[in-house]
C-alpha positions in Angstrom: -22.6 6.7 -25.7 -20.6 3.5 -26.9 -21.0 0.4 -24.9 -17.6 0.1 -23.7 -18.1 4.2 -22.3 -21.1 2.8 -20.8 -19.4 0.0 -19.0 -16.6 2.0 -18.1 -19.0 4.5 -16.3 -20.5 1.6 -14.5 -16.9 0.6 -13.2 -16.3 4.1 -12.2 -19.4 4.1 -9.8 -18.5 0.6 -8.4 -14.6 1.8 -7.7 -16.3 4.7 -5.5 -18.0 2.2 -3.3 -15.4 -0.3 -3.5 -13.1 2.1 -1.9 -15.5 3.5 0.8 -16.7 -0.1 1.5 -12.8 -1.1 2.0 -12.5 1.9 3.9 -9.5 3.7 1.8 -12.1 6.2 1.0 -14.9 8.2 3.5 -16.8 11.2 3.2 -14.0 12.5 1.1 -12.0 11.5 -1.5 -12.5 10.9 -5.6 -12.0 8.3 -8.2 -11.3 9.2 -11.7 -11.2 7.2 -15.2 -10.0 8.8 -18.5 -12.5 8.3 -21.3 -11.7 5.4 -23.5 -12.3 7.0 -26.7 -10.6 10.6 -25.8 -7.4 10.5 -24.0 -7.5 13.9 -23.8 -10.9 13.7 -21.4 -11.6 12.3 -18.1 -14.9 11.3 -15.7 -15.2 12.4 -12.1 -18.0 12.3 -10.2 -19.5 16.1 -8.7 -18.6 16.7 -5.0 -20.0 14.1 -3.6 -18.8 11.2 -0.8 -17.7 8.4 -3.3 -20.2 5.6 -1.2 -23.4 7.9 -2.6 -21.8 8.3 -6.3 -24.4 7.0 -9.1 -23.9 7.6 -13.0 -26.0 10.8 -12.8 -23.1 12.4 -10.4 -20.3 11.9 -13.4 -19.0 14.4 -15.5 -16.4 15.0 -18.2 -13.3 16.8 -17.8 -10.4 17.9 -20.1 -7.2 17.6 -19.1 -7.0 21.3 -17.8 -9.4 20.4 -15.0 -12.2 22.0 -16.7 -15.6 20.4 -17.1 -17.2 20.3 -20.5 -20.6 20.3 -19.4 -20.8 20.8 -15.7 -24.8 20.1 -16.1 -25.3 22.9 -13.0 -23.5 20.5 -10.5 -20.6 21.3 -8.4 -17.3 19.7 -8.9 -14.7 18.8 -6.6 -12.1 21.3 -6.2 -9.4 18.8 -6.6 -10.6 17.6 -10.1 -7.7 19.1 -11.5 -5.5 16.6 -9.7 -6.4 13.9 -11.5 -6.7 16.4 -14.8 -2.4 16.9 -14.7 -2.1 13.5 -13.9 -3.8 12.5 -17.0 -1.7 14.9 -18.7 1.6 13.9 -17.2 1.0 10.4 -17.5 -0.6 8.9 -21.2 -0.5 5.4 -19.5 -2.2 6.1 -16.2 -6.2 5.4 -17.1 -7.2 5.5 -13.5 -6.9 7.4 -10.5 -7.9 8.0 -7.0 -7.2 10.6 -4.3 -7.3 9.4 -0.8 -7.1 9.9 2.9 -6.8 6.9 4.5 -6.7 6.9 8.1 -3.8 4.0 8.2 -1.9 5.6 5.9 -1.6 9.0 7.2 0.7 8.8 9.9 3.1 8.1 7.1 2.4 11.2 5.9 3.3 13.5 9.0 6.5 11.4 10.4 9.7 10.4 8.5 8.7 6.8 8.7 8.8 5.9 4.9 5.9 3.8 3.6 7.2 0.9 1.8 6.2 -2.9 0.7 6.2 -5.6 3.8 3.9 -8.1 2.2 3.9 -9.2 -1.4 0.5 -7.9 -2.1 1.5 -4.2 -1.5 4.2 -5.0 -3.8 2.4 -2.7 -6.2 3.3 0.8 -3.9 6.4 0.4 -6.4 9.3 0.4 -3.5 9.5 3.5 -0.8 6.1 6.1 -1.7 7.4 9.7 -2.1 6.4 12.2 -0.4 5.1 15.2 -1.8 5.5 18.6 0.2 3.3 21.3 -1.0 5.6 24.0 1.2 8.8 22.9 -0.9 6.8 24.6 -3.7 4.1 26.9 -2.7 5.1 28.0 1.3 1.3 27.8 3.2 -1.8 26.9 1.4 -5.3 25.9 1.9 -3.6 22.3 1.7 -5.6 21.4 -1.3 -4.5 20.6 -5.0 -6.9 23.2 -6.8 -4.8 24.5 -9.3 -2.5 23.7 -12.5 0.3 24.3 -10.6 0.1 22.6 -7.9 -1.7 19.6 -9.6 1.6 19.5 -12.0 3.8 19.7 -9.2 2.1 16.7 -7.6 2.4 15.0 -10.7 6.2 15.2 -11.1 6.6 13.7 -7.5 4.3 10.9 -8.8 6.7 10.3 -11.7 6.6 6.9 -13.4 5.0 5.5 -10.1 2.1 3.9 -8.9 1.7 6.2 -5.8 2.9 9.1 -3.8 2.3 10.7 -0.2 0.8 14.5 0.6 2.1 15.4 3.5 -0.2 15.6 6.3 -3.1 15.5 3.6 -3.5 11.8 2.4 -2.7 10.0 -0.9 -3.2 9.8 -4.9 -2.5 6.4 -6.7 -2.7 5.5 -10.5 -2.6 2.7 -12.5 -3.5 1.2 -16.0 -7.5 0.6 -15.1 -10.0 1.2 -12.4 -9.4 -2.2 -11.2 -5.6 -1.7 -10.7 -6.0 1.1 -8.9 -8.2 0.1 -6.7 -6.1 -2.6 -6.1 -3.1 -0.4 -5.6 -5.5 1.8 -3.4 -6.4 -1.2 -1.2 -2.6 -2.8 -0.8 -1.6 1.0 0.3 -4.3 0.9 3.2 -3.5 -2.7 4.0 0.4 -2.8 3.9 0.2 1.1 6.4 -1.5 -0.8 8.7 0.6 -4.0 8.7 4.0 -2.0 8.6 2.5 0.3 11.7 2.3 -3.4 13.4 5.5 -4.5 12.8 7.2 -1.1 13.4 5.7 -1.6 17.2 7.3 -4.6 17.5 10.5 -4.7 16.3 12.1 -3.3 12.8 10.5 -5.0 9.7 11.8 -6.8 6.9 10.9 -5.0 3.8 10.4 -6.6 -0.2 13.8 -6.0 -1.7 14.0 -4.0 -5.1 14.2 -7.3 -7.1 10.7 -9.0 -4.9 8.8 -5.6 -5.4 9.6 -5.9 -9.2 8.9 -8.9 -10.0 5.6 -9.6 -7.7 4.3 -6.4 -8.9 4.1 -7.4 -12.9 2.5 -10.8 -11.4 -0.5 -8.7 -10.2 -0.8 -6.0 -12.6 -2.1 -8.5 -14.8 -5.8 -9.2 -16.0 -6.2 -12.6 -13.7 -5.4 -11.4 -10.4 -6.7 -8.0 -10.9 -10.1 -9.7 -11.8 -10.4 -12.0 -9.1 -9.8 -8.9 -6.6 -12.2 -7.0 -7.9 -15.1 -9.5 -8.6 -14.5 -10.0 -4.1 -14.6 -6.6 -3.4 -17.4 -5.8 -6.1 -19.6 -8.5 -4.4 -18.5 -7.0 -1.0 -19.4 -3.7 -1.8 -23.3 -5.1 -2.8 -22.9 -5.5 -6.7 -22.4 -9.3 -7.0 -24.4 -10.9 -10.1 -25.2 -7.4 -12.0 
């Protein structure tokens, strides 16, 4: 194993409890990288609540879903969500399915989730919604197959994040700490645009704001700052 693998692994087990320490993530819910060295390979942990994840739970996928050694674990049954989203999308290197309590009620009413606050400027503009019925009529409501994976991926297009309806969430991005950002915004701007909606109508980021506030925090500075908080937050300050 190279050093920057190695790293990269380490990252992968501090998003997981980043993201049930923030609370986007609970007993459920997954986190995926795709190798540095293999673009055509990802790591995922085994079924296991993200907060308990360790380097010993990770294993490699290809982009069909299927592990290369599954080393007598279980994997999640999702794993091929983040598998098609890999193969979809050559830029995405991250990814994480979610169900965050504060963003779910945007996924079982027409209230569109979109940016209110310049931080969740990273959602990209209104999330889309992806409806597994449109497709596939009644299911188990889980994305366990190629099909359904690809169809996911196609609502996600060239985006940073997209609804399942009355399910929860995936989001991608460029690195584990982007998404994880773009994870955390989600959570924060639902609960902030539920607020507002009580009150009155909000004012949402125009196209132009979204755009342009967005490239500010995709980049390396602010993405490390946020993550060296919530890495120290989570209990890994100093390693």
């Amino acid at each position: 194993m190279t050093r920057d693998l190695h790293a990269l692994l380490g990252d992968l087990v501090i998003a997981n409890r980043i993201l049930a320490h923030e609370g986007v993530l609970d007993d459920f819910g997954h986190v995926a990288v795709r190798h540095p060295e293999r673009p055509d390979r990802f790591f995922v942990s085994r079924s296991r609540s993200p907060e308990l994840v360790s380097r010993d739970d990770l294993l490699e996928f290809t982009l069909d879903g299927v592990p290369v050694d599954p080393k007598g674990l279980r994997p999640y049954l999702e794993s091929v969500l983040h598998a098609r989203i890999f193969a979809a999308r050559p830029d995405v290197q991250a990814t994480v399915h979610h169900h965050c309590p504060e963003v779910l009620p945007y996924t079982v009413t027409e209230v569109p989730l979109q940016p209110v606050f310049h931080m969740a400027s990273v959602l990209g503009g209104p999330v889309p919604v992806w409806d597994s019925r449109d497709e596939f009529g009644d299911t188990n409501m889980l994305i366990d197959d190629v099909p359904r994976a690809d169809s996911l991926a196609r609502a996600l297009g060239n985006g940073t994040s997209v609804l399942l309806r009355n399910h929860g969430a995936t989001c991608a991005a460029h690195s584990l700490p982007a998404v994880v950002f773009v994870c955390v915004r989600m959570k924060d701007n639902a609960e902030l645009q539920s607020r507002a909606l009580a009150m009155g109508t909000p004012r949402y980021l125009t196209e132009g704001e979204t755009r342009l506030t967005s490239e500010m925090l995709m980049g390396e500075r602010p993405l490390e700052r946020a993550w060296s908080y919530w890495r120290a937050r989570a209990g890994f300050s100093g390693i």
